[in-house]
N, C-alpha and C positions, 0 to 999 in steps of 0.2 A: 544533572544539569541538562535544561535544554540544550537542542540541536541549534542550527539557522543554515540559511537559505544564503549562498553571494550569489552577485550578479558578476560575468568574468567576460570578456572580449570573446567573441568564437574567432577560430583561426579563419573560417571561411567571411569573414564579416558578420557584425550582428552581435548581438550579446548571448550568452548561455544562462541558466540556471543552476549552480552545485546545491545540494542537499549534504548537509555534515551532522556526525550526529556531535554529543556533547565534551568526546575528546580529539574531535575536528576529522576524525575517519572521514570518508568520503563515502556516500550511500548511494548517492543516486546525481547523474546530470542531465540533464534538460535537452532537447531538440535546441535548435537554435530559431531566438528571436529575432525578427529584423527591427526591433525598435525597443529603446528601455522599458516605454511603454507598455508594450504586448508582455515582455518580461515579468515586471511585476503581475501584470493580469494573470499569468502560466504562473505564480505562485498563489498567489489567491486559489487558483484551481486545483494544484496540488496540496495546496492547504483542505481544500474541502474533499479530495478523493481519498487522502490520508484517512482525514476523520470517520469518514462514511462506505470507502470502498467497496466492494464485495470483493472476497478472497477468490481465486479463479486458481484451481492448480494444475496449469496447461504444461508441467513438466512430465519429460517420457522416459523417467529411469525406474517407473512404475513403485518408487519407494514411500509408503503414507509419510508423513513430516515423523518427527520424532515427538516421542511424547513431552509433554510437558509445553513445546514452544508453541500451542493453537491451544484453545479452548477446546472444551469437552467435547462437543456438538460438531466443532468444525475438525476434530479432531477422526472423529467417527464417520463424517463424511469424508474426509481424505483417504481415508482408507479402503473407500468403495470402489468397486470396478468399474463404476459412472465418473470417469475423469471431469471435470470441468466443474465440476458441483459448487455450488456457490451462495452461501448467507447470508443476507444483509443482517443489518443491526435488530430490524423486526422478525425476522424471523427466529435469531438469538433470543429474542425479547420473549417471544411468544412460546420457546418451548422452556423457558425457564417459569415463564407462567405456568404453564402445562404441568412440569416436577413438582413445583411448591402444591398445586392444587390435588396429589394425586393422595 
């Protein structure tokens, strides 16, 4: 089951954004909006950085992710001594073309 997105009061004024996933966990909340307006816009955004992000692993306990939870590719970069490394969608795209053609 899908996740969804509420809109919830900030204690400072302003509304927030929660991210849940599909047994209502809680993933992720939002900066705060001054307007329900700007709100929904900050989901639309996070809608499109979900889909599209690039993975960025700015963590410093120097451990590559575990196997299995990243893809192949992103998996092998994580594990390099070049922290920050990072793959969009195309560049995923491009070495799976690269395998299939070898």
């Amino acid at each position: 089951m899908a996740g969804h997105f509420e809109l919830v009061d900030a204690p400072d004024g302003g509304y927030r954004i929660r991210m849940l996933d599909g047994t209502g966990d809680l993933l992720a909340i939002s900066v705060t909006f001054p307007t329900k307006r700007a709100a929904v816009a900050g989901v639309a955004k996070a809608r499109e950085i979900a889909g599209t992000g690039l993975i960025r692993d700015r963590s410093t306990d120097g451990q590559p992710a575990a196997k299995g939870m990243l893809p192949r590719s992103v998996r092998r970069a994580a594990g390099t001594a070049n922290r920050g490394t990072s793959l969009s969608g195309a560049a995923l795209s491009a070495g799976k073309r690269a395998r299939a053609h070898r």
